[in-house]
N, C-alpha and C positions, 0 to 999 in steps of 0.2 A: 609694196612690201612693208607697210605700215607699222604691220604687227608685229614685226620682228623677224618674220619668216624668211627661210633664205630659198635661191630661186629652184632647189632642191621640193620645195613644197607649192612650188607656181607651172612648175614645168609639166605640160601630160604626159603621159608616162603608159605604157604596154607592155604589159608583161606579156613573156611566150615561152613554150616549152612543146619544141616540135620531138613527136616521137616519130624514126622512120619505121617503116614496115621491113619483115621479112626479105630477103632478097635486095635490100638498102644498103648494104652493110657499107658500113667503112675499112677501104683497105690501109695497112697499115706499112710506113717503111719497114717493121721488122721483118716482114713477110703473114703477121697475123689479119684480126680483123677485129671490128666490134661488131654484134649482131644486137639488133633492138634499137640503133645508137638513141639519145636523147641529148637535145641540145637546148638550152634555157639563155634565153634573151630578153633586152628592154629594145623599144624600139623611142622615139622622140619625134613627133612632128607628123608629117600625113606626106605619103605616098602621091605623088602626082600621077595623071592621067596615063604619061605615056611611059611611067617608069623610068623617067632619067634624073633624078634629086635624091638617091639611094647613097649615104655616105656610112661607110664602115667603119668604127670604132676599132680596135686594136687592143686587148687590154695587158698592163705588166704584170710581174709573174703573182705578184700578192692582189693583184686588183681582182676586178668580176662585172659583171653584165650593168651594175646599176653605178653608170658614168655620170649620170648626171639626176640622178632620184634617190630618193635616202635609202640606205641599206637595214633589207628588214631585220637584222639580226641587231644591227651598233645604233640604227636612228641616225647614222651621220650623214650630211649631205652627201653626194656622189663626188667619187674624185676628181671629175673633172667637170664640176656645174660652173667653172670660171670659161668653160670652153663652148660649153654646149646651151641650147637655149636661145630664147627670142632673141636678137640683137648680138648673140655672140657670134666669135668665128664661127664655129658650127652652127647656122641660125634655124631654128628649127621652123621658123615664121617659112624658110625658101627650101628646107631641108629635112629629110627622110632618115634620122641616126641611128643605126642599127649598131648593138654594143649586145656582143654573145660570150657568154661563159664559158672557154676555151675548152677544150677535151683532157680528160684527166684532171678538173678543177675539179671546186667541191661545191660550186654556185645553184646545182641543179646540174649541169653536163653530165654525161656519164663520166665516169671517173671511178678509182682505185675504193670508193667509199660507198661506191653505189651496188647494187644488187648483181647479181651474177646470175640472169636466167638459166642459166645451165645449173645453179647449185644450190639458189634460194639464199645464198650467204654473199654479203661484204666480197668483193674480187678482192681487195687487199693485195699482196704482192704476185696473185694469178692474174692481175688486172695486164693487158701484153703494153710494151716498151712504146712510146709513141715520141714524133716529134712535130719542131714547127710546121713542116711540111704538111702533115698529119692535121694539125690545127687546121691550116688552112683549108686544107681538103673538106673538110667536118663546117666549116664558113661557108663554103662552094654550096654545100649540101644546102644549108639552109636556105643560100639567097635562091637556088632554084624551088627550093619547097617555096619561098614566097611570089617565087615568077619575077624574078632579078635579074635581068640578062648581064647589065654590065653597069659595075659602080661609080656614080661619079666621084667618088675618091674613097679611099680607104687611106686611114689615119692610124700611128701608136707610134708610143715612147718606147723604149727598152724593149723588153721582149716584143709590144705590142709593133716599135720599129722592124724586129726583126722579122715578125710575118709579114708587115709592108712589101718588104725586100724581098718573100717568097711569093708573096703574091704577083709582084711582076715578072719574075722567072716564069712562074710555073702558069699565072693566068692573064698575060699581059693584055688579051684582048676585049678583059671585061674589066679593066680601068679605064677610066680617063683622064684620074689624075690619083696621084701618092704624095705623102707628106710621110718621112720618116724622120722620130726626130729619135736623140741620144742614143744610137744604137753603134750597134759593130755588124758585118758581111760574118762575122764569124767569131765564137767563143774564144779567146784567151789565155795562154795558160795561165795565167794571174788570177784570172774569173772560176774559171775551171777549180781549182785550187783551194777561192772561197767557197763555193756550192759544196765542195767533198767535207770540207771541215762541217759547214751543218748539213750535212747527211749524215755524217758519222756521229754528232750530238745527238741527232734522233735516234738513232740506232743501235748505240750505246744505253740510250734511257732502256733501265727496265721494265717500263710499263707499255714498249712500243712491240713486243713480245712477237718479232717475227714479221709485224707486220700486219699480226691478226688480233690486235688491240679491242675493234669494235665487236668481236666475236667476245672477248673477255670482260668488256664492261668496263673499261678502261682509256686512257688518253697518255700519248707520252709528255707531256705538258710542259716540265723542264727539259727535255731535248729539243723540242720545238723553240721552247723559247729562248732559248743557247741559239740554237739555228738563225733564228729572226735577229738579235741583237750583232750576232757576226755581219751578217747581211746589211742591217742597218745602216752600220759605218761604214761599206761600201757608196751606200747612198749619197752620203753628205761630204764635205771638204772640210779641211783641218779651221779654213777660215770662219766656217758656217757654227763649227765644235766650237772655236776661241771664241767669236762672239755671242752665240746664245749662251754658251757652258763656263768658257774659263777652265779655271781651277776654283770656282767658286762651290763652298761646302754647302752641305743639306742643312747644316746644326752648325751652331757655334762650339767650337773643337772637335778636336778629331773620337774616333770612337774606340782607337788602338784597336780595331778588331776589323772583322769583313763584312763590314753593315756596309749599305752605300753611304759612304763620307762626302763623296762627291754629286754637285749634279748633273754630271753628265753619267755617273754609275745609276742614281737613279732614274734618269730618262733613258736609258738604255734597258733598263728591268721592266718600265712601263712600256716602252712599245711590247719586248717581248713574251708579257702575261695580257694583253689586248690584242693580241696577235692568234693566242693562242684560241680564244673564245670564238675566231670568224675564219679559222682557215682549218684543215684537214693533214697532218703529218705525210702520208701517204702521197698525198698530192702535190707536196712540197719534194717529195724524194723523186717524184715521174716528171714534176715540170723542171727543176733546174736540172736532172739529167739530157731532158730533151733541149735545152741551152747550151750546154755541155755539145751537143752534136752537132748545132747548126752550123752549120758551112757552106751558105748559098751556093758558093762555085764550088764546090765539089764534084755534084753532079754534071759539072761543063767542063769536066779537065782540070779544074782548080783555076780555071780564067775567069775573075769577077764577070770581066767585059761581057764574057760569052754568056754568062746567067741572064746580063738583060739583052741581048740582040734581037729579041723577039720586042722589048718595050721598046720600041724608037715613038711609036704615037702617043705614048702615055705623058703626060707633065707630070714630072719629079719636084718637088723640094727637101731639101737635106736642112737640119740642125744641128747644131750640138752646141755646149755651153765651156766655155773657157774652164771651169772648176770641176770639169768631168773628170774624174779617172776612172772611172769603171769603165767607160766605155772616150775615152779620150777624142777630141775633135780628131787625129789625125786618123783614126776610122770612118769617120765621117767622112774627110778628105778623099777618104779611100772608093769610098761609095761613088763620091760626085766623079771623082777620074773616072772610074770603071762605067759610070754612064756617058760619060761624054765621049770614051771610047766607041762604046755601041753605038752613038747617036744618039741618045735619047737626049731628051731638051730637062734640063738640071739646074732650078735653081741653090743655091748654098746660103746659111746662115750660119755665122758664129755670135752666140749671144756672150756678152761678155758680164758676169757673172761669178758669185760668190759660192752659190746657193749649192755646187756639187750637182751630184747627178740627177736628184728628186727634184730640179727648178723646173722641167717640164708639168710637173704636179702643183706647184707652190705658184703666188701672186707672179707673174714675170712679165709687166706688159708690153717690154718688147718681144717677147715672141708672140702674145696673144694679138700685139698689131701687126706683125710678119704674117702672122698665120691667117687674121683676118685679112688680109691685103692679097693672100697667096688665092684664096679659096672663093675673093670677091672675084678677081681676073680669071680663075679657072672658070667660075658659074656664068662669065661672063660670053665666056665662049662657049660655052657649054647650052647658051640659051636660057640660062636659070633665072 
């Protein structure tokens, strides 16, 4: 990487965009369905003979399919090229990475932005209600369109954690091993809370006009970008704010008015007018509603334990980071009990950490040596 390049431009890289057929469809927990569904993925590395080096990407609610290859709209590396790639934990030299564009995204999946065979028009708010479970299922689909029987791991942060967790409820027999990291078993009403506040930024913009914006010619840009900056500072820790930010101003004196004075007001404006150029409003109101409902144990009685009793074969690792509040270690905690309940074999990491809840995104090489270390002794047993 001589030139300067980062491993974003060294890694090979496949694109895919599987369309189902007719009679495909995907059912949904509301009780509706998608018909036509389309699913848009990168994949990383080469498929082994007998199909067992097949590892599942996971992505959070603002990510997309292109984890570790530059994103054709921004040019920026993939968000997770520190993870993925020759020699990394994800090493693509022994490993088959599959990273798909969740349902309801705007990456290429079908989603709230995409066409409406039935109308010819944008589904826009006709698009129906979906959730993690739903994601999942729309994953299933695909790794059988590729002839995937069972993954040797499936990986994600944040929400991409929280499909970890539904994937071993719902399909424990085709892992072999899970890594969930900064996540929760279940939304918050703290979390809950922040998602309503930017859904209602959106929704309030006048330009976001019902929801049928792309029929108008239109974007709701400042509600969105209200949305993304709420969200933001969820991400990060007050420690992570006082050391990049301070109270340090943009200009020498203040401006007596409501320019950003500060820089942490203008880094705040910046993510949320960069935000606004690579993601879809619509698809921001369908995925943090469907976080909003995750409740792995619900469907078991409300008993964590009972969601994984089906996973006792599977190898678990759990993470989370000392400076999390959005989704706090003792959810995590929560996680490892309710497997070891059922039996499954549970390792736990607490990384201790400044960084808030975006450290699984950001340099952290203790978890990239935990994680490499997790996934060397799984592939080990695994025959890899």
């Amino acid at each position: 990487m001589s030139d300067g390049g980062t491993a974003a431009d060294f890694i090979e890289t496949h694109a895919g965009l599987t369309t189902f057929p007719a009679g495909a469809s995907l059912r949904l927990d509301s009780g509706g369905a998608i018909e036509g569904l389309q699913v848009a993925y990168n994949t990383y590395g080469t498929l082994n003979a007998d199909r067992s080096n097949a590892a599942l990407v996971c992505h959070a609610l603002s990510m997309d399919q292109h984890a570790a290859s530059r994103h054709p709209s921004t040019g920026k590396p993939g968000w997770w090229s520190q993870v993925i790639g020759p020699g990394a934990p994800l090493d693509t030299n022994r490993l088959y990475v599959i990273c798909q564009n969740v349902i309801a995204g705007c990456g290429g999946s079908t989603g709230p932005s995409s066409i409406d065979p039935a109308t010819g028009e944008p589904y826009g708010l006709s698009f129906p209600m979906i959730t993690v479970a739903d994601m999942v299922r729309a994953q299933a689909m695909l790794l059988d369109a590729l002839g995937i029987d069972q993954l040797f791991c499936v990986i994600g942060g944040s929400m991409g954690g929280m499909q970890v967790l539904q994937w071993a409820a719902d399909f424990p027999e085709r892992l072999f091993a899970a890594v969930c990291i900064a996540a929760a078993p279940r939304h918050s009403a703290q979390n809950i809370a922040f998602h309503e506040v930017g859904r209602q930024a959106i929704m309030a913009d006048p330009d976001w006009r019902g929801g049928e914006y792309a029929r108008c010619g239109v974007r709701p840009e400042k509600g969105l970008a209200v949305a993304r900056m709420a969200a933001h500072i969820t991400y990060l820790s007050e420690a992570a704010l006082q050391r990049k930010f301070g109270r340090e101003l943009q200009r020498d004196g203040l401006s007596w008015g409501f320019d950003a004075d500060f820089q942490v007001e203008s880094y705040l404006r910046h993510q949320g007018a960069a935000f606004v150029d690579r993601f879809d409003a619509n698809s921001y109101l369908y995925i943090t509603r469907a976080l909003d409902y995750f409740d792995v144990a619900a469907a078991h009685g409300g008993i964590l334990a009972e969601a994984f009793r089906r996973a006792r074969d599977v190898r678990f690792c759990v993470f989370s980071f000392t400076s999390d509040w959005l989704y706090p270690t003792g959810e995590s905690r929560q996680i490892v009990r309710a497997l070891n309940a059922a039996g499954a074999r549970a390792s736990f990491v607490e990384i201790e950490s400044d960084k808030g809840h975006d450290a699984f995104l950001l340099d952290e090489p203790v978890l990239h040596a935990a994680l490499a270390g997790f996934i060397s002794s799984a592939g080990q047993a695994r025959g890899l």
